[in-house]
C-alpha positions, 0 to 999 in steps of 0.5 A: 500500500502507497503511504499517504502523501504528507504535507511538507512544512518548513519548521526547520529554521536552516531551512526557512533561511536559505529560502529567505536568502534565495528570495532576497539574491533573487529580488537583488539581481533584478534592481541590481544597476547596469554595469560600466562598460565600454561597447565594442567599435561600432560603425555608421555609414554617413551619407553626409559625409560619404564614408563609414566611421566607427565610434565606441559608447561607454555606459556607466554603472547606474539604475538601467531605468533612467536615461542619462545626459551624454558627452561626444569626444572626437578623437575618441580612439585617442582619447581612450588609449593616451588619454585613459579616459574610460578609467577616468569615468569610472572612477569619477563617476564611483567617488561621486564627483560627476553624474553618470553619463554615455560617452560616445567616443568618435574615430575619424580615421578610416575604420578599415585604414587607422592610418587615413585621419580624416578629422582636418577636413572634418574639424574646422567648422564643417556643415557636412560634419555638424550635419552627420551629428545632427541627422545620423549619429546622434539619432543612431545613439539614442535609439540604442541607448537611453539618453536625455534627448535635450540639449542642456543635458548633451555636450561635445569635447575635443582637443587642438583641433578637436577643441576647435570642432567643439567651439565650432558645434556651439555656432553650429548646432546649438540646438544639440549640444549646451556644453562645449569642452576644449582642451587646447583648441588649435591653431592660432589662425583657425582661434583668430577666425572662430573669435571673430565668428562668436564676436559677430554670432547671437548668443545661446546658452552655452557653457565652457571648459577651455584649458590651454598649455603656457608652453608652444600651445597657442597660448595668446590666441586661447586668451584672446577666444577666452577674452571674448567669451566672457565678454559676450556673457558665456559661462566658461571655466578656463584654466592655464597649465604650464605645459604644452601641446601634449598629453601631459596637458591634457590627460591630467584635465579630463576630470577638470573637464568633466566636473565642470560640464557634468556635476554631480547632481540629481538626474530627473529622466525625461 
């Protein structure tokens, strides 16, 4: 004869507790935050521009349901490598300095020849290059990620010529982007024409992060630009550093920079 079924009842408390805990680790693996994290090289082919590039997005560790303002670097393969940036990022991020944020870092060699740099022609004020932001990149990044699709919460940054690319997004997309950083914006000459161009330009709600070397870095061109930012009411954080036209310079003001544009605060989604 088949003995009776018999209820089971958990009075063993070794028993109750592992449930409890696998409740609990359960219950903490699925709030449990996104973690950081560098995708791997994505290209986009520009119809604007008439050739592919490829670009990197770092996501930081954060709560995965809200959306987060985000950075564009140019010369981002240069930045990541020389300018350790993802490393940076996290730990600014983890000590609480700045807020989290997606970082697109974009390459403007040729993807399938590193050799080919084609940001000269990309970087001085170019409208096929604000153009590709505008109507392919930026889109592209915002359907994958979960970004603020506001222009107080997105920024663009840059060095030498990159920097001057930055000052150029300000005249020309100010509609996208609200926070310009430049680490040496370069040359003398193309400085002399973009502070012509903001002398003449209408104003916007922009703010700055301008740094330049006091050794062979463009030093009284930068003081002139920075001169006339002030001048027409734009907030700007410049700084002055003794060195010149290097990594040297750069690598140590990227937490500079990002503290200034994105300080920590409370991040409300849209």
């Amino acid at each position: 004869m088949t003995a009776p079924a018999v209820p089971v009842k958990f009075n063993n408390k070794p028993m109750t507790l592992l449930i409890g805990l696998f409740f609990m680790a359960t219950i903490s693996l699925a709030a449990a935050p996104a973690v950081a994290k560098l995708s791997s090289a994505q290209r986009i082919d520009s119809k604007h521009l008439g050739y592919e590039l490829q670009y990197w997005v770092y996501t930081p560790e954060h709560d995965a349901a809200s959306a987060l303002p985000s950075l564009y670097v140019t010369d981002g393969a240069a930045y990541l490598a020389a300018g350790q940036m993802e490393q940076i990022l996290d730990n600014e991020i983890k000590q609480g300095r700045i807020q989290p944020l997606h970082v697109i870092f974009v390459d403007s060699r040729d993807p399938d020849n590193l050799r080919n740099n084609r940001r000269n022609q990309e970087f001085m004020c170019n409208s096929q290059y604000a153009s590709f932001y505008k109507e392919e990149l930026i889109p592209a990044v915002e359907r994958q990620y979960k970004s603020l699709q506001d222009r107080a919460q997105r920024g663009i940054m840059g060095l030498s010529f990159g920097g001057t690319n930055a000052a150029c997004f300000g005249l020309l997309l100010p509609d996208l982007f609200s926070k310009i950083g430049m680490h040496s914006p370069a040359s003398s000459q193309h400085l002399n024409v973009l502070t012509q161009m903001y002398k003449k330009s209408s104003f916007s709600e922009l703010k700055f992060f301008h740094s330049v070397g006091t050794k062979n870095d463009n030093l009284g061109a930068n003081r002139k630009f920075h001169r006339v930012l002030k001048a027409k009411g734009y907030q700007t954080h410049f700084i002055e550093v003794r060195y010149g036209h290097d990594w040297d310079n750069w690598r140590p003001l990227i937490d500079d920079l990002l503290q200034s544009l994105y300080p920590a605060r409370l991040i409300t989604a849209n």
